[in-house]
C-alpha positions in Angstrom: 0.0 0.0 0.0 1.5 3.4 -1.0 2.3 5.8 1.5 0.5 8.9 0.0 -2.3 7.2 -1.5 -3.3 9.1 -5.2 -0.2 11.1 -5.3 2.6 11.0 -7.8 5.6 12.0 -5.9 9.2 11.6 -6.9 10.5 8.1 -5.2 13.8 7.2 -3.5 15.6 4.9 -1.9 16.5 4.2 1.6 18.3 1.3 3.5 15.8 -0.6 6.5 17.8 -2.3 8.8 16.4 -4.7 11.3 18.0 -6.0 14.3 17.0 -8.4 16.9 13.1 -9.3 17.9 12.3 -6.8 14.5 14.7 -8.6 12.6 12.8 -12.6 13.7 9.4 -10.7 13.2 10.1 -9.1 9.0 12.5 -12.6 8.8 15.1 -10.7 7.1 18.2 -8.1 8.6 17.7 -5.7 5.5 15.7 -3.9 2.6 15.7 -1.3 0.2 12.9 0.1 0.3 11.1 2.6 -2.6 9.2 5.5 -0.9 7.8 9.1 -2.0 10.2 12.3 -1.5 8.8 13.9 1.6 8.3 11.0 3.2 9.0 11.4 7.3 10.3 8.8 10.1 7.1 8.1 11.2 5.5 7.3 8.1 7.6 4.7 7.5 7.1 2.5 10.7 3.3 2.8 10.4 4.4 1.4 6.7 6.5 -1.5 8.4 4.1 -2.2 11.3 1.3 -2.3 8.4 3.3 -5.0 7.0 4.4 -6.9 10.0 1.8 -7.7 11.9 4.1 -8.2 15.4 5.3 -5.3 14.6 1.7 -3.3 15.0 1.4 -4.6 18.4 4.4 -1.6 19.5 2.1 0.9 21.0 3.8 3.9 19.9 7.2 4.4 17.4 10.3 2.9 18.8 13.2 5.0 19.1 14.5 5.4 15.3 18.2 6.0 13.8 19.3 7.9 10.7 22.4 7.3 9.2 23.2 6.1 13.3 21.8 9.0 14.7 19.0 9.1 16.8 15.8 11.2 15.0 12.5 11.7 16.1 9.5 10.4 13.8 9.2 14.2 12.1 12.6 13.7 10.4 12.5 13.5 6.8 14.1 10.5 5.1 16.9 11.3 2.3 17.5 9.0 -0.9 19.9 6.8 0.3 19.3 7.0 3.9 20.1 4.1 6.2 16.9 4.1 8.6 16.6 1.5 11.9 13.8 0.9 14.3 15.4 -0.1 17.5 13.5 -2.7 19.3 13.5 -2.5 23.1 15.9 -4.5 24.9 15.8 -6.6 27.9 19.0 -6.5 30.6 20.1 -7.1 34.1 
């Protein structure tokens, strides 16, 4: 399903990474994936958690990375960004 719905909009590219419980849930560590210029952070997991059903069950955005920096779900997404979802973490 495309992002923006009914509108032509220039695509690009960016670089998904999943790591841990994400990466078991989408069964893979990587994509490419094709989305519209303008398209934010946000946008993007409610794409993914669209997709992965486990992944829906988040109640809110996990913290995100850019190009491994931490962004908020606002941040506009560059061709050829590298974008990860960080799933929380257990420790002791």
């Amino acid at each position: 399903m495309p992002l923006f719905a009914g509108v032509d909009l220039p695509e690009m590219r960016v670089n998904l990474l999943y790591f841990a419980s994400f990466r078991d849930a989408a069964g893979l560590s990587e994509q490419v994936r094709e989305l519209p210029e303008g398209t934010r952070v946000a946008q993007l997991w409610e794409a993914v958690a669209r997709e992965i059903p486990r992944l829906a069950a988040f109640p809110a955005m996990p913290p995100a990375a850019v190009n491994r920096e931490y962004v908020d779900g606002e941040t506009l997404l560059r061709d050829g960004d590298e974008v990860a979802f960080l799933p929380p973490v257990a420790g002791g």
